[in-house]
C-alpha positions, -999 to 999 in steps of 0.1 A, spaced: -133 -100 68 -96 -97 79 -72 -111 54 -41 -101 70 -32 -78 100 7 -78 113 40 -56 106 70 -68 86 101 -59 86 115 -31 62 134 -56 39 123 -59 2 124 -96 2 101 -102 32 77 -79 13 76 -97 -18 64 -129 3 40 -112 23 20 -93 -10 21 -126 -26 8 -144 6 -19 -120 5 -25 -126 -35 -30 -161 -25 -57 -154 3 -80 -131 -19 -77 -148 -48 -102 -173 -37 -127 -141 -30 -119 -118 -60 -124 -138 -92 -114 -102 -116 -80 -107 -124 -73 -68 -134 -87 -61 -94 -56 -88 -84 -35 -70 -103 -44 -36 -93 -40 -49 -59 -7 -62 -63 10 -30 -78 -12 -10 -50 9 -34 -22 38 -31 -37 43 7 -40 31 14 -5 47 -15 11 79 -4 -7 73 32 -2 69 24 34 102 7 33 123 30 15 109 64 25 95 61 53 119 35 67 149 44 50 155 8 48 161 3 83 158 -32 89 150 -26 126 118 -4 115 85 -21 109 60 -19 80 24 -24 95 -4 -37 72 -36 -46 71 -59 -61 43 -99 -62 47 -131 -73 26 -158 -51 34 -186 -48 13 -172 -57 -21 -140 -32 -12 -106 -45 -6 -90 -20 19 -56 -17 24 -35 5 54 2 8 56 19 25 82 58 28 86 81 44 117 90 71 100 78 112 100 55 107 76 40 133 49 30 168 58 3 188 41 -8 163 13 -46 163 2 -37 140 -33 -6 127 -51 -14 137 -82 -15 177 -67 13 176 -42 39 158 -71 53 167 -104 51 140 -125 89 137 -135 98 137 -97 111 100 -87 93 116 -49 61 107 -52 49 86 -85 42 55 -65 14 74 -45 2 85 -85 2 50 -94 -22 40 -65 -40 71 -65 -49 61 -104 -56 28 -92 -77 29 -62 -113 42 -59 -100 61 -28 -68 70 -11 -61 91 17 -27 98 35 -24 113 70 17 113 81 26 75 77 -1 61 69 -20 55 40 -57 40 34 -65 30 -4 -99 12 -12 -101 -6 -43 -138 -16 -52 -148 -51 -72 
């Protein structure tokens, strides 16, 4: 079931709203309230990750998202308009942990029962 499939633009404000317009929709499917809030830090780092590094906070650049139910699995794809990442297999490999660079994608690599990143954009599944 789609929940939400559209772009926004890269402004920080815009993607508060649309993670908690989301919230709202899956609340009424997803009754686990440590799932909503996994969820909610999983948007916000790659929707702001999208924004800042990818974007580089161009407003005129787009963040595309979309959010599914499949199967008891919330699945969640960003994409921004920037270069992307090169050569990353897992965050938790490809980062030190002290590095500002990267400890969103640790965050939602812990969180997610899978995550996978090919140039700009990123697929995490989190399972309920």
């Amino acid at each position: 079931m789609m929940i939400y499939s559209n772009y926004i633009q890269s402004d920080f404000k815009l993607m508060l709203e649309t993670r908690d317009e989301i919230l709202d929709v899956i609340a009424g499917d997803i009754n686990d309230t440590s799932i909503l809030f996994n969820t909610k830090l999983v948007l916000d780092e790659l929707m702001s990750n999208a924004i800042k590094h990818g974007n580089k906070n161009e407003l005129h650049r787009r963040v595309h998202l979309n959010v599914e139910i499949h199967n008891q699995s919330l699945v969640i794809q960003v994409a921004d308009e920037g270069n992307g990442l090169s050569n990353v297999s897992m965050p938790n490999q490809a980062f030190a942990s002290m590095d500002e660079f990267g400890r969103g994608l640790m965050i939602v690599n812990a969180l997610a029962d899978e995550l996978s990143i090919q140039q700009n954009h990123v697929r995490a599944v989190l399972r309920f």
